[in-house]
N, CA and C of each residue as an Amber inpcrd file, in Angstrom:
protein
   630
   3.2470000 121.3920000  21.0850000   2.4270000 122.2630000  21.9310000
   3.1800000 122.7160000  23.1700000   4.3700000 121.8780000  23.3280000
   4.6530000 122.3340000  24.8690000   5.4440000 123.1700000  24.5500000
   6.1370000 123.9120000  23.3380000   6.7690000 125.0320000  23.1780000
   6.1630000 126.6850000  23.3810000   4.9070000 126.3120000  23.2150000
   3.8690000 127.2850000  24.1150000   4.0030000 128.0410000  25.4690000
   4.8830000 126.6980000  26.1340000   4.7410000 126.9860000  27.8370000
   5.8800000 127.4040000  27.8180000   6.9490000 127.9980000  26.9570000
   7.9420000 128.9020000  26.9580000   7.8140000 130.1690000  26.7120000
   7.9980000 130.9770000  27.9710000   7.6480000 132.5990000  27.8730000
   8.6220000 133.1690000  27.3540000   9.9080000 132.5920000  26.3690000
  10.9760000 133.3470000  25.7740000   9.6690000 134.4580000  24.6070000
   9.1070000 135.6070000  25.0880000   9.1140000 136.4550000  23.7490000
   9.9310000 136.2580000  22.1270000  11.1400000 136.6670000  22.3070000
  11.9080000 136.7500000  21.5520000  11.7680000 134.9880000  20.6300000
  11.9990000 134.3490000  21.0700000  12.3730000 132.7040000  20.9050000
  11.0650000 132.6430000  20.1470000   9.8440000 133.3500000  20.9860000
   8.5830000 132.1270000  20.0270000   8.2570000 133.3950000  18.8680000
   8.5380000 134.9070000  18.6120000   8.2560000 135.7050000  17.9220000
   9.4100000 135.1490000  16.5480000  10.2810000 134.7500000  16.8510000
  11.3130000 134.5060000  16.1430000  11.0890000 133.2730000  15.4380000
  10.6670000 131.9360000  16.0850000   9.9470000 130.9560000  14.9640000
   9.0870000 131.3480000  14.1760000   8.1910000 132.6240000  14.2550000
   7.4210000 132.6860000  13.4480000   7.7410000 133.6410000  12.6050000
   8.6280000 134.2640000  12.7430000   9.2280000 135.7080000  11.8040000
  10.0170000 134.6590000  10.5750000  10.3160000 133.9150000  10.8170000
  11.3710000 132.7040000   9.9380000  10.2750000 132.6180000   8.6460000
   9.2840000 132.6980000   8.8770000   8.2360000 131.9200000   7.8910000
   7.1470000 133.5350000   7.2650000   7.6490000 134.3170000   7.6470000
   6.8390000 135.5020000   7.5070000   8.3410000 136.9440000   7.6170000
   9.0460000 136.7280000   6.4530000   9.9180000 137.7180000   6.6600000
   9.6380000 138.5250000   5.5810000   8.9890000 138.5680000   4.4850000
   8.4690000 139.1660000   3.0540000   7.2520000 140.1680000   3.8450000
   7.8730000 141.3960000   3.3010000   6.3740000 142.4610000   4.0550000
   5.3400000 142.1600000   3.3790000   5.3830000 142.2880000   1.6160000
   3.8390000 141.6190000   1.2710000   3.2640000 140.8400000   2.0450000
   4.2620000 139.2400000   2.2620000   2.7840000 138.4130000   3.0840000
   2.9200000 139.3320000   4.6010000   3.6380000 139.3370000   5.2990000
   3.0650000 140.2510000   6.2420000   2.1530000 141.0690000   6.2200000
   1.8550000 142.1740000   4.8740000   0.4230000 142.1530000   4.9530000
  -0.2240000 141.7860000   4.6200000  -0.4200000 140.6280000   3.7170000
  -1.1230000 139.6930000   3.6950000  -1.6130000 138.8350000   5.0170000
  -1.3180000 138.4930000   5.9730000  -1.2580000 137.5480000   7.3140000
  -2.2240000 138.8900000   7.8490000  -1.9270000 140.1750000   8.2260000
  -2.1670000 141.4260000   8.6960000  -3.7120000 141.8850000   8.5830000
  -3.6810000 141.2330000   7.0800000  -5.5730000 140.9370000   7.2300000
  -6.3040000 140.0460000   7.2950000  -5.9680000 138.8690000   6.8950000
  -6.4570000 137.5390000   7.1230000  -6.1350000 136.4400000   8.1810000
  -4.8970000 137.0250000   8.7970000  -5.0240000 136.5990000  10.4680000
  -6.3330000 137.0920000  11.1860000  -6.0290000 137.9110000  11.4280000
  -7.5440000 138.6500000  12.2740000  -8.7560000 137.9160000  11.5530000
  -9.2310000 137.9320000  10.3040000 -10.3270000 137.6140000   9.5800000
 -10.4240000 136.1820000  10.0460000  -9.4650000 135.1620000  10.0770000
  -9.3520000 133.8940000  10.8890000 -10.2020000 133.4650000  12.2440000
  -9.1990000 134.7890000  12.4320000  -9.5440000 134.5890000  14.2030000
 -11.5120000 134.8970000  14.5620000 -11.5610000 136.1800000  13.7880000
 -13.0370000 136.3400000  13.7620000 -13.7450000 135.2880000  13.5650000
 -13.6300000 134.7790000  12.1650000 -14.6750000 133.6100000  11.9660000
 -14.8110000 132.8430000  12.6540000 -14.0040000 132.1800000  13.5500000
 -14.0810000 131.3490000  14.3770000 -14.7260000 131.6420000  15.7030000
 -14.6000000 133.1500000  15.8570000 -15.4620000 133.8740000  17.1920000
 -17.0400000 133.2910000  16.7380000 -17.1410000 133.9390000  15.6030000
 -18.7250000 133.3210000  14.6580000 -18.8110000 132.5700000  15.4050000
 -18.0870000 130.8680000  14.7970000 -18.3860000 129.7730000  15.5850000
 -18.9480000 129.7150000  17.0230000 -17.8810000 130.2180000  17.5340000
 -17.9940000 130.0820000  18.8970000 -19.0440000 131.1370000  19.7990000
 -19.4020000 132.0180000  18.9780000 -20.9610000 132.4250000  19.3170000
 -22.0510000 132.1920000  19.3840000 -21.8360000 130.8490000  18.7360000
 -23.1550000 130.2060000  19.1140000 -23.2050000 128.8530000  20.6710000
 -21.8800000 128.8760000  21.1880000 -22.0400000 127.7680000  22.5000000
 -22.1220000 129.5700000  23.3870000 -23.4050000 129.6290000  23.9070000
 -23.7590000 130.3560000  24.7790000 -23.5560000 130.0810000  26.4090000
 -23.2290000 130.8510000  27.3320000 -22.8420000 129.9260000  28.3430000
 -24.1640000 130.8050000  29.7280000 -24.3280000 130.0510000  30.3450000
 -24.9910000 130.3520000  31.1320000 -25.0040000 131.6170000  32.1300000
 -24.6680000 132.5210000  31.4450000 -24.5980000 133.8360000  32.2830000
 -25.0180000 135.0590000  31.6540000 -25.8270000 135.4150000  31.8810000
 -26.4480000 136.6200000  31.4850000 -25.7610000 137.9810000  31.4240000
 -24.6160000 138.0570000  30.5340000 -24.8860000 139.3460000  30.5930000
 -25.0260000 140.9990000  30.3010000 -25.9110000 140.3340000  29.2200000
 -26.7120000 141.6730000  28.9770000 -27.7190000 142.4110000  29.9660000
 -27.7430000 141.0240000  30.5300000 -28.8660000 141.6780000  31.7340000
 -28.0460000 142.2330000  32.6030000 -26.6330000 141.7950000  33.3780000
 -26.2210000 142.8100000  34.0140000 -25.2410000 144.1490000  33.9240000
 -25.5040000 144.1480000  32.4580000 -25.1840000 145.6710000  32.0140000
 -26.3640000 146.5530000  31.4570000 -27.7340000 145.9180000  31.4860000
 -28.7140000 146.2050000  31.2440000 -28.8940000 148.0770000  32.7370000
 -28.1770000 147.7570000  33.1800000 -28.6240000 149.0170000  34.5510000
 -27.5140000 150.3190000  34.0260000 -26.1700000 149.9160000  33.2980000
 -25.5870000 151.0590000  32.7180000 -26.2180000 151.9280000  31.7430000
 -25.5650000 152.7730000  31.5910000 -26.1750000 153.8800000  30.4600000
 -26.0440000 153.3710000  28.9890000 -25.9130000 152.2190000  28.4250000
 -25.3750000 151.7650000  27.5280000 -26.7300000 151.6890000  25.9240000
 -26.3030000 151.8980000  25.1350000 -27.3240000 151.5760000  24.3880000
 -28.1500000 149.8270000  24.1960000 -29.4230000 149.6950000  24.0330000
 -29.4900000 148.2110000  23.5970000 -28.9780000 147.6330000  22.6740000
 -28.2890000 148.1090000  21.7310000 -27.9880000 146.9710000  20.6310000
 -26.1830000 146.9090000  21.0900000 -25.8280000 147.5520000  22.2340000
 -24.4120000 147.3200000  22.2910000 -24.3330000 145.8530000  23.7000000
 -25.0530000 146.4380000  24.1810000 -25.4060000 145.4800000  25.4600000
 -25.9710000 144.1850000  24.9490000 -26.8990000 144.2220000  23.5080000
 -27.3690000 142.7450000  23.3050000 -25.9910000 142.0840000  22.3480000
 -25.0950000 142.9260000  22.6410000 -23.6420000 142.0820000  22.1710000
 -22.8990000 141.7860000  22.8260000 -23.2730000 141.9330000  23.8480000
 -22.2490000 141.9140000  24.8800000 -22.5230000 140.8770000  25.6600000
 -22.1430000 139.1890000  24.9130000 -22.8590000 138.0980000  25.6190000
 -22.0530000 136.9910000  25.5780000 -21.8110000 136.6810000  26.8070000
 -20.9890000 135.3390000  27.6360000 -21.1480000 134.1160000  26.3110000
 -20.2820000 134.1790000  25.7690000 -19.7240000 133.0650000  24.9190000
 -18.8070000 132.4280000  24.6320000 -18.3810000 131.3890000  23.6160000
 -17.0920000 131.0010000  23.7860000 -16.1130000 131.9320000  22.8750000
 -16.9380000 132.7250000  22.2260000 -15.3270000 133.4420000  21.3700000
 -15.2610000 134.3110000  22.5800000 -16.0410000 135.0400000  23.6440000
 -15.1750000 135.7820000  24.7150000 -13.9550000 134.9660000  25.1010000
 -14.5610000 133.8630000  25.8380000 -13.6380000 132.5840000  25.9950000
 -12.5010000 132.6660000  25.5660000 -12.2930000 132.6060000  24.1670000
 -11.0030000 132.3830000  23.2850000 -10.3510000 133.7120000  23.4100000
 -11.2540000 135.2030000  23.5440000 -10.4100000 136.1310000  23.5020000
  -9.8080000 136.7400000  24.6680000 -10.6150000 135.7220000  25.6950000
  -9.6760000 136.2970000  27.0970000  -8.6610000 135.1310000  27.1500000
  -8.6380000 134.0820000  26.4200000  -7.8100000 133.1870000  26.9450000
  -6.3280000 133.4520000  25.8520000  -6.5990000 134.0290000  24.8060000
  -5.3330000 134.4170000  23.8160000  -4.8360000 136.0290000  24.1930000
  -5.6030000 136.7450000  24.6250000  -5.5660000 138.1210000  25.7190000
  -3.9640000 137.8120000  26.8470000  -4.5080000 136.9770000  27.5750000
  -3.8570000 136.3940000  28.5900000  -2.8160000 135.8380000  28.3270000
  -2.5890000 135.2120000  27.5810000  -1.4990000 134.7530000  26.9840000
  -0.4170000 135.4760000  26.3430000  -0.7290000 136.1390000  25.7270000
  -0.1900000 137.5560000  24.9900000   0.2050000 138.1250000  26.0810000
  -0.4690000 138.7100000  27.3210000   0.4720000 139.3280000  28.2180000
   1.1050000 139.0140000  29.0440000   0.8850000 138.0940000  29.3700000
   2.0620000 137.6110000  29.8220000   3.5290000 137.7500000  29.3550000
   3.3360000 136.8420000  27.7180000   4.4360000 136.9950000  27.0350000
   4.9970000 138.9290000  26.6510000   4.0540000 139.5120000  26.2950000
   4.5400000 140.6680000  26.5310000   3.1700000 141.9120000  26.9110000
   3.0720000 142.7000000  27.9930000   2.0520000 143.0580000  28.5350000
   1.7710000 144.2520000  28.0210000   2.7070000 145.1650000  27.4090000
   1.8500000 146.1700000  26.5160000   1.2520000 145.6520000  25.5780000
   1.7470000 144.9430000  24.5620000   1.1860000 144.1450000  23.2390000
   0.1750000 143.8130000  23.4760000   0.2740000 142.1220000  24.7610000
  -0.9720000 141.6250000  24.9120000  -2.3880000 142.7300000  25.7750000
  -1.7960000 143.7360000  26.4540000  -3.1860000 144.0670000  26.6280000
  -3.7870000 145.1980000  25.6070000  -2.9890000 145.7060000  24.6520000
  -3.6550000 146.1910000  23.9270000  -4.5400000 145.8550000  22.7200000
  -3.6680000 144.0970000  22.0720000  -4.6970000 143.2820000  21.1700000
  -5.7480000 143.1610000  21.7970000  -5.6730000 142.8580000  23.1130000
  -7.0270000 142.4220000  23.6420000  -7.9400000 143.0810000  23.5660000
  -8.0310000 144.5020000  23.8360000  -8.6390000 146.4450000  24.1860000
  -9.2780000 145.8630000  22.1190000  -7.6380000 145.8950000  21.4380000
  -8.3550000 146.7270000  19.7310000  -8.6990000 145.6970000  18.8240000
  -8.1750000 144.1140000  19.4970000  -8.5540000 143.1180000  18.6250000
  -9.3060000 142.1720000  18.8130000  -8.9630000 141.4410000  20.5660000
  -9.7640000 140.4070000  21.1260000 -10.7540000 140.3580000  21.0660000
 -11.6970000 141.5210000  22.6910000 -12.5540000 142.0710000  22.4690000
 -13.4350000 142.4380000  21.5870000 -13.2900000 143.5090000  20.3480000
 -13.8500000 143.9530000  19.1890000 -14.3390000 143.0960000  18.3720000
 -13.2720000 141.8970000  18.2280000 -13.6800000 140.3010000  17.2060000
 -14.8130000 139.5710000  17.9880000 -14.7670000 139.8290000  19.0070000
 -15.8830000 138.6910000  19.8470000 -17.1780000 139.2250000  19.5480000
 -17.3600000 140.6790000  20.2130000 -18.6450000 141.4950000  20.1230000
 -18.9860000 141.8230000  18.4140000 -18.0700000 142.2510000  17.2490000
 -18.6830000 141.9420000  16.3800000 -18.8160000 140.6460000  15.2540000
 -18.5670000 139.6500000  15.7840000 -18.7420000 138.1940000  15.8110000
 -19.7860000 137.6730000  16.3860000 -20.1500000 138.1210000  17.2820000
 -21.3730000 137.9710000  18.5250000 -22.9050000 138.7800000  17.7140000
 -22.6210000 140.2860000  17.4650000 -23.5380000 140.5470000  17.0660000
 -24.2230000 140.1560000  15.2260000 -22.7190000 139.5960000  14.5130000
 -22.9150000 139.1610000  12.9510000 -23.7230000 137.8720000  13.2440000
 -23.7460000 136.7720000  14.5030000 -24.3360000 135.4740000  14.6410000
 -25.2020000 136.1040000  14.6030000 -26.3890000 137.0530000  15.4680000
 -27.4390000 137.1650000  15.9520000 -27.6520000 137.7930000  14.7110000
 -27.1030000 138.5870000  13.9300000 -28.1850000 139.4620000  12.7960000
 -28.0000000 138.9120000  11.4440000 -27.3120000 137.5890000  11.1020000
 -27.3380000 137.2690000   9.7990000 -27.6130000 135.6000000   9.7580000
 -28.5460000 135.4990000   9.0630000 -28.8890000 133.6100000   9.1580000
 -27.8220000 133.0910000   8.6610000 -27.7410000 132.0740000   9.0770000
 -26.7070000 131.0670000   8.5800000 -25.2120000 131.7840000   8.7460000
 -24.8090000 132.3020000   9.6730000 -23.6010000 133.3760000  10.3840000
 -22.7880000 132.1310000   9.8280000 -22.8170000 130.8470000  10.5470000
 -21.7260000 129.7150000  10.5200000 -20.8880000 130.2020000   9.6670000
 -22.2960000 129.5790000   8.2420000 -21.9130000 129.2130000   6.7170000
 -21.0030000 130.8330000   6.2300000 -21.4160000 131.8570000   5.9380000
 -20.6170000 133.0390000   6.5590000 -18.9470000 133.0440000   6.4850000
 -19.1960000 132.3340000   8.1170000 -17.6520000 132.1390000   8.4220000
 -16.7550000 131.3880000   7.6440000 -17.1600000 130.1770000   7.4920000
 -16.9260000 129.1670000   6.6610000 -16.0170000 129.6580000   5.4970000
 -17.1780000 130.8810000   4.2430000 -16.1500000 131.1830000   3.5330000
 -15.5090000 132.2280000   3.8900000 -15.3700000 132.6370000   4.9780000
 -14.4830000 133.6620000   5.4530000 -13.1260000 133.1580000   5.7300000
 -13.3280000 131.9400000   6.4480000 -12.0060000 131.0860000   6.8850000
 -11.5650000 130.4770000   5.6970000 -12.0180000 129.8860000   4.8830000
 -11.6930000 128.9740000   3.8960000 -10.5400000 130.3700000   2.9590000
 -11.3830000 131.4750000   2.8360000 -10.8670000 132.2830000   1.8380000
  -9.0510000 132.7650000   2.4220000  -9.7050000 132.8950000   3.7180000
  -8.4830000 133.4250000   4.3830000  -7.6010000 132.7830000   4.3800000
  -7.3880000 131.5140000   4.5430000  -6.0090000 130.3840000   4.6360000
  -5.7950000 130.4340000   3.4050000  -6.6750000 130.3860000   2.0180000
  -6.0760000 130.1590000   1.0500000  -5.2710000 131.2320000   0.7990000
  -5.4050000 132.7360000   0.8450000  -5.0360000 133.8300000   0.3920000
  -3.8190000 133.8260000   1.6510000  -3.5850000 133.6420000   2.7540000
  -2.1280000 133.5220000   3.3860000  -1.3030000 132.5770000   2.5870000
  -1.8000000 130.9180000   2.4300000  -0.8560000 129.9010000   2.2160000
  -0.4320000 129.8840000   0.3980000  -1.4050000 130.0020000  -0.1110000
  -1.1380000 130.4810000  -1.7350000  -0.6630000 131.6740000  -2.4320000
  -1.3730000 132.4940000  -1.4270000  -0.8960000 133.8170000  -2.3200000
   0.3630000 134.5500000  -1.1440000   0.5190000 134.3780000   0.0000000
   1.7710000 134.6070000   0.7070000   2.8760000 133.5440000   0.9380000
   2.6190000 132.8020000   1.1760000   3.4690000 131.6650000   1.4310000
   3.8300000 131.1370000  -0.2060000   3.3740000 130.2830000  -1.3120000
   3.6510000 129.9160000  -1.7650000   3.9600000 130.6500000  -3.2370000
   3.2130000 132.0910000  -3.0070000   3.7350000 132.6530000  -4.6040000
   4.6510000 134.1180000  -3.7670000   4.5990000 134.6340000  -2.9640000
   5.4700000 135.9070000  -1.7900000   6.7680000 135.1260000  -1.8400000
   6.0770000 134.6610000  -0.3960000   7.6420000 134.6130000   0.2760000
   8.5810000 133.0140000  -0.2060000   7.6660000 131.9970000  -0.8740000
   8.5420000 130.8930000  -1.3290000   8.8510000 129.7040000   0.0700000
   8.0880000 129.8880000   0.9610000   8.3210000 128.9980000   1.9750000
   7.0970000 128.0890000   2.4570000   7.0910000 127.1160000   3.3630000
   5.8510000 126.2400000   3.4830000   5.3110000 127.0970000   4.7650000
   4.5450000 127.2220000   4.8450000   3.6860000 128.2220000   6.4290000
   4.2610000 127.5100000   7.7190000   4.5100000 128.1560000   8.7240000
   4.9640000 127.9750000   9.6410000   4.0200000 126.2630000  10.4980000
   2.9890000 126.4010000  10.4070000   1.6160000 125.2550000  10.9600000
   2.3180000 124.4690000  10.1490000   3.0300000 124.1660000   9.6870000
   3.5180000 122.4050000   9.0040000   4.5080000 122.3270000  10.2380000
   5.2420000 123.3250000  10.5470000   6.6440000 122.6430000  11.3460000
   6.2320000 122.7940000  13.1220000   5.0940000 123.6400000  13.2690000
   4.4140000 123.6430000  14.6220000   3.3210000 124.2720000  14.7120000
   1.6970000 123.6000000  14.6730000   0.5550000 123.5210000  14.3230000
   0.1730000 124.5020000  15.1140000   0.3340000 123.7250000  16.9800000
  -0.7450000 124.8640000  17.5510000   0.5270000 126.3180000  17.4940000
   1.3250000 125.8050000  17.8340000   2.3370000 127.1400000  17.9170000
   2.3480000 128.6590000  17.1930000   1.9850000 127.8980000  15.9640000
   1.8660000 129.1300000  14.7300000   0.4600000 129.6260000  14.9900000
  -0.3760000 129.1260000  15.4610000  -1.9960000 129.2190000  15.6310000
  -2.0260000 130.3520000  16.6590000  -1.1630000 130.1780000  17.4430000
  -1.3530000 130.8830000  18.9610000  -0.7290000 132.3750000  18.4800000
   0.2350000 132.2960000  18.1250000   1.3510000 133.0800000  17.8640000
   1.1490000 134.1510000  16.5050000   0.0470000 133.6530000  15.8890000
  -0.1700000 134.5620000  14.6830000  -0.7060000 135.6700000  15.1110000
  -1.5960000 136.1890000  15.4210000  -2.1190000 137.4420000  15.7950000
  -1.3290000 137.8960000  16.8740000  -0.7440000 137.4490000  17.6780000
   0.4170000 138.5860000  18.7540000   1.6750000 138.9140000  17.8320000
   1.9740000 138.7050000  16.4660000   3.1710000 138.6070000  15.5480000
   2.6380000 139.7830000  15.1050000   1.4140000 139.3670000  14.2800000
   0.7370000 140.6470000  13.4310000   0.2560000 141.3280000  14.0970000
  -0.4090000 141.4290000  15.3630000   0.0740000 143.0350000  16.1060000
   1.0170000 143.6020000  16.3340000   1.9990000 143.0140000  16.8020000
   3.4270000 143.4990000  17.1400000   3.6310000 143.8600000  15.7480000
   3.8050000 143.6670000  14.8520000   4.2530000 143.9500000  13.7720000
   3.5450000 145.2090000  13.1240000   2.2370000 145.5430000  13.4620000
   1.8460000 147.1140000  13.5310000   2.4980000 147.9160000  14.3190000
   2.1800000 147.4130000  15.5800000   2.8160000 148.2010000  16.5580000
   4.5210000 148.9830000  16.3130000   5.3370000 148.2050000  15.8680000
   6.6710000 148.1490000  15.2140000   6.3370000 148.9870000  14.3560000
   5.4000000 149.1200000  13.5090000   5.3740000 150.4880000  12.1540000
   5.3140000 151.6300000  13.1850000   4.6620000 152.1290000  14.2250000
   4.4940000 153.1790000  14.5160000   5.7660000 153.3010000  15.6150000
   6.8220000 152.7660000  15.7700000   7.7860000 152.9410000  16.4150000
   7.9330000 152.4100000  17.9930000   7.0700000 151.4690000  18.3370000
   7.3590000 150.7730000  19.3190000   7.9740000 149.5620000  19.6150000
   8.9360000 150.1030000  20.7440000   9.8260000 148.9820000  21.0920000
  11.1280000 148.2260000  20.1460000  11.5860000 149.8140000  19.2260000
  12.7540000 149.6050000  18.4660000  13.7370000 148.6540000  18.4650000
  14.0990000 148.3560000  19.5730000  15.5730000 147.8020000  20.1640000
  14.8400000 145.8910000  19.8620000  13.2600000 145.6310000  20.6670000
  12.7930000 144.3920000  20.3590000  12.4980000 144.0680000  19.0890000
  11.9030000 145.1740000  17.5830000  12.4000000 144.9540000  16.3800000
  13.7720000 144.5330000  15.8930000  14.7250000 145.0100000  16.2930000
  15.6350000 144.9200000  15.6530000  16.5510000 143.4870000  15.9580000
  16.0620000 142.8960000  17.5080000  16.8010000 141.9700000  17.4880000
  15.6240000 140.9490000  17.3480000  14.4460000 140.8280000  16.7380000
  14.0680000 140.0860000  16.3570000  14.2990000 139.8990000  14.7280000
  14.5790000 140.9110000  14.2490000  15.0030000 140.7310000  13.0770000
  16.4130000 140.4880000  12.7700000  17.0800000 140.8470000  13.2930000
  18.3460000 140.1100000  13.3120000  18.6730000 138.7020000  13.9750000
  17.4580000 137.9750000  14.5560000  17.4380000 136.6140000  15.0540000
  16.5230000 135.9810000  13.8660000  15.9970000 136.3680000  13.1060000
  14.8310000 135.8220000  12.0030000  16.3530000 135.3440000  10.8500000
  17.1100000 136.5670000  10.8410000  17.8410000 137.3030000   9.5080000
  19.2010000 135.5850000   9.8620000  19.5970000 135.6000000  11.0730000
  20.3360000 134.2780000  11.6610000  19.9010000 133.3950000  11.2240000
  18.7760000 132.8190000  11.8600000  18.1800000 131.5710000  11.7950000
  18.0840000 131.2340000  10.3250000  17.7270000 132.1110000   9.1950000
  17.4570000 131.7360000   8.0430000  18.3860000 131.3470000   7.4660000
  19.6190000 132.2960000   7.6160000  21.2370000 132.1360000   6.6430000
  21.5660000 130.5420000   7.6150000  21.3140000 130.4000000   8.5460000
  21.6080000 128.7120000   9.0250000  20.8560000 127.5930000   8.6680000
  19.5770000 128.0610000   8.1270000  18.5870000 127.1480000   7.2880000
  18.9150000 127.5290000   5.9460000  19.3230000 127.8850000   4.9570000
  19.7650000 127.8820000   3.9270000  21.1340000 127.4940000   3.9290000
  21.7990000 127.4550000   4.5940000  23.6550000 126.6320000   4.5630000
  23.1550000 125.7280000   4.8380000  22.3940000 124.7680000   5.4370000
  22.3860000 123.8360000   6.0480000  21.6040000 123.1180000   4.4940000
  20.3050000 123.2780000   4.0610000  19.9630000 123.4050000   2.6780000
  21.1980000 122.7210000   1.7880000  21.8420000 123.9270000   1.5450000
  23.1590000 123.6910000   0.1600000  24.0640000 122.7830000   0.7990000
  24.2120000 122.3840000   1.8620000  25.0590000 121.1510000   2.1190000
  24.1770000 120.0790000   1.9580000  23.0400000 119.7790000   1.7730000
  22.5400000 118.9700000   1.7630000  22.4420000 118.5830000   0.0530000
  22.4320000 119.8800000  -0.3460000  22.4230000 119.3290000  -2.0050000
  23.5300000 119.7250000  -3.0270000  24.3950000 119.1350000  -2.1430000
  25.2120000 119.3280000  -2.7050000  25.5690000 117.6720000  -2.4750000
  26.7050000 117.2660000  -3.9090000  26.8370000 116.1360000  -4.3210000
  27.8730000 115.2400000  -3.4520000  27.4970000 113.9070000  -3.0890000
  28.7230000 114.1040000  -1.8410000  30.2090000 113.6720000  -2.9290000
  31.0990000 114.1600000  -1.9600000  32.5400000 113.4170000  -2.8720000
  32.5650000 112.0560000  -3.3480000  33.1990000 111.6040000  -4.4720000
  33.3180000 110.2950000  -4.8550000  34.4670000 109.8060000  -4.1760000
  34.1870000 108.6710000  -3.8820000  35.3070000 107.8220000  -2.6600000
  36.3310000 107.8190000  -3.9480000  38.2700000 107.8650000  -2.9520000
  38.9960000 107.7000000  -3.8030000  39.5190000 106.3960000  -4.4160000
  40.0260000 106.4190000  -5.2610000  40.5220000 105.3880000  -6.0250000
  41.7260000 104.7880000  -5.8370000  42.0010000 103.2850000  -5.6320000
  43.5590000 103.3590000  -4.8470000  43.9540000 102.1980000  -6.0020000
């Protein structure tokens, strides 16, 4: 966890590019990251916190059913607190997940609790479906590697949705020069984890004979 409290961009985008270099699972991760993150907003729409406020957007011009979504919970919680984090590490990225992904996941997470019974259960197979379809069908039949959460749990947790935004963002041509040397630090790290691999299985010499 304390590799978290390192603001190297590059360094923590790059542990996770190691484990996600196959574009299939990239888009694979691309939809079921987010779908992750949602369900868990679910969850967390139901610890309500003591602040009203629908009531104090109740005086804007706003419609009611946007305002009765618009309510102090813990997936806000989570999405200002992974918001924040993100920009720090990089501040166009992170404030725009926040604007098209944070945000958006909370309020329609917020309003799926309130309009469907049993929202939880819902989530449940939303999440369940989603890990399987990253770790089975990207990780273990794609790209041939174990998911990044075996070699650093919260790390990969934190780091997944600022990867798979950036990694849109990168299709439409932003921030060329930070593509390229993240991919040429992914493209490193791997050819040094695969040499390192074949020395290992490889047979050692037989001691000589005197």
């Amino acid at each position: 966890m304390s590799a978290l409290l390192h603001l190297d961009l590059l360094e923590q985008l790059s542990f996770y590019g190691q484990y996600h270099n196959n574009k299939a699972n990239q888009m694979i991760h691309g939809i079921f990251v987010p779908a992750i993150f949602w369900s868990v907003c679910v969850w967390l729409a139901y610890a309500v916190l003591p602040f009203d406020l629908p009531q104090q957007l109740s005086s804007w011009p706003l419609p009611d059913w946007f305002t009765s979504g618009c309510v102090a919970n813990g997936a806000l919680i989570l999405s200002m607190v992974y918001g924040a984090y993100y920009t720090v590490l990089e501040p166009c990225a992170g404030f725009t997940w926040t604007i098209f992904q944070g945000w958006p996941m909370w309020f329609t997470a917020t309003l799926f609790r309130q309009a469907v019974p049993h929202a939880w259960a819902w989530a449940i197979g939303v999440h369940i479906f989603s890990w399987w379809a990253q770790v089975h069908i990207g990780h273990i039949m794609i790209e041939g590697t174990r998911p990044a959460l075996t070699h650093s749990f919260f790390q990969s947790l934190v780091l997944a949705n600022l990867f798979v935004w950036l990694e849109a963002l990168f299709a439409v041509g932003y921030r060329p020069g930070l593509q390229a040397a993240l991919h040429d630090r992914v493209s490193k790290t791997m050819t040094e984890r695969r040499s390192q691999q074949e020395s290992l299985l490889k047979p050692s010499a037989e001691p000589s004979r005197h």
